[in-house]
KEBATI-245659 format. One record per residue (C-alpha): residue in one letter; x, y, z. Coordinates in Angstrom, 2 decimals, always signed. Example, Ala and Ser with C-alpha at 12.3 -4.5 7.8 and 13.67 -1.06 7.14 Angstrom:
// KEBATI-245659
A,+12.30,-4.50,+7.80 $
S,+13.67,-1.06,+7.14 $
This chain:
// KEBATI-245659
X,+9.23,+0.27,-31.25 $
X,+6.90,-2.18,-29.87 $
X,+9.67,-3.62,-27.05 $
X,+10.09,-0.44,-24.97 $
X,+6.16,+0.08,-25.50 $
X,+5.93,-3.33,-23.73 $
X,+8.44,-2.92,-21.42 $
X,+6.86,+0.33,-20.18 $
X,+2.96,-1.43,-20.69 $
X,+4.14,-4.00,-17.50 $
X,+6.63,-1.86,-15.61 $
X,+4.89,+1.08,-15.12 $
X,+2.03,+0.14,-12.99 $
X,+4.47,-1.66,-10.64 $
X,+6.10,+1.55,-10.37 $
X,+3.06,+3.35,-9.40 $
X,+1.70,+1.07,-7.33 $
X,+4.81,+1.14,-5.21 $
X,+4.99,+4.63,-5.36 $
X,+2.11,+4.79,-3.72 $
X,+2.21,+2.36,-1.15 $
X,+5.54,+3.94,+0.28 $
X,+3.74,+7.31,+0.46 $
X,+1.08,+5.75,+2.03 $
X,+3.39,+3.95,+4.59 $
X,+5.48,+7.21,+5.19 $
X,+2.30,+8.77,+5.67 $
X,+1.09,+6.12,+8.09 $
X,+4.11,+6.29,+10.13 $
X,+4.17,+10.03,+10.70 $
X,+1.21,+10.12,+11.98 $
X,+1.61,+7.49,+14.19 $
X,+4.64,+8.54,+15.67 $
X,+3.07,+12.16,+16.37 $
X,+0.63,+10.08,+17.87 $
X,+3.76,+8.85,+20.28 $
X,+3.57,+4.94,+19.06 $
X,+6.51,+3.29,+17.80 $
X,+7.24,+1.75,+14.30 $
X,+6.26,-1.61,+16.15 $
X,+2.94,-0.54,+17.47 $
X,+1.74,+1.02,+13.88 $
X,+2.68,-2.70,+11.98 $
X,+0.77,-4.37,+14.87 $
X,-2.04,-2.00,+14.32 $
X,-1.38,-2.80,+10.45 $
X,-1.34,-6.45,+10.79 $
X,-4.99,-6.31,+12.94 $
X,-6.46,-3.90,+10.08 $
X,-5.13,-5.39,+7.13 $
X,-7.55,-8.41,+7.37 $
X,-10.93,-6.43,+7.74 $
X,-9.92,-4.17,+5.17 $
X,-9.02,-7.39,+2.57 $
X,-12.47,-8.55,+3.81 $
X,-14.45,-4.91,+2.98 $
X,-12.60,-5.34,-0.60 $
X,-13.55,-8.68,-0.95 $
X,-17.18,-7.64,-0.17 $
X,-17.74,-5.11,-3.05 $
X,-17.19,-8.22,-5.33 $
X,-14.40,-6.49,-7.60 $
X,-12.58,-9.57,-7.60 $
């Protein structure tokens, strides 16, 4: 019994994790497209953000 415990152990918080980042990203798209910018514009915003965000987590020292 301990195989599918293990198997479940590593598999299910990839699952989540990606679970949540697509509802995040069909979030983040929505909204941006209401706001009349196209899927290019919002990964360009994404790509400026993602940095300064990496550096705020950084910054709490969790790592």
């Amino acid at each position: 019994m301990s195989a599918p415990y293990l198997i479940s152990k590593s598999i299910d918080p990839i699952f989540a994790m990606s679970v949540g980042l697509a509802a995040a990203y069909v979030r983040i798209n929505r909204e941006e497209k209401e706001k009349g910018k196209t899927t290019q514009q919002s990964v360009d915003s994404l790509r400026l953000r993602l940095p300064m965000a990496l550096d705020a987590i950084k910054s709490t020292k969790l790592w």
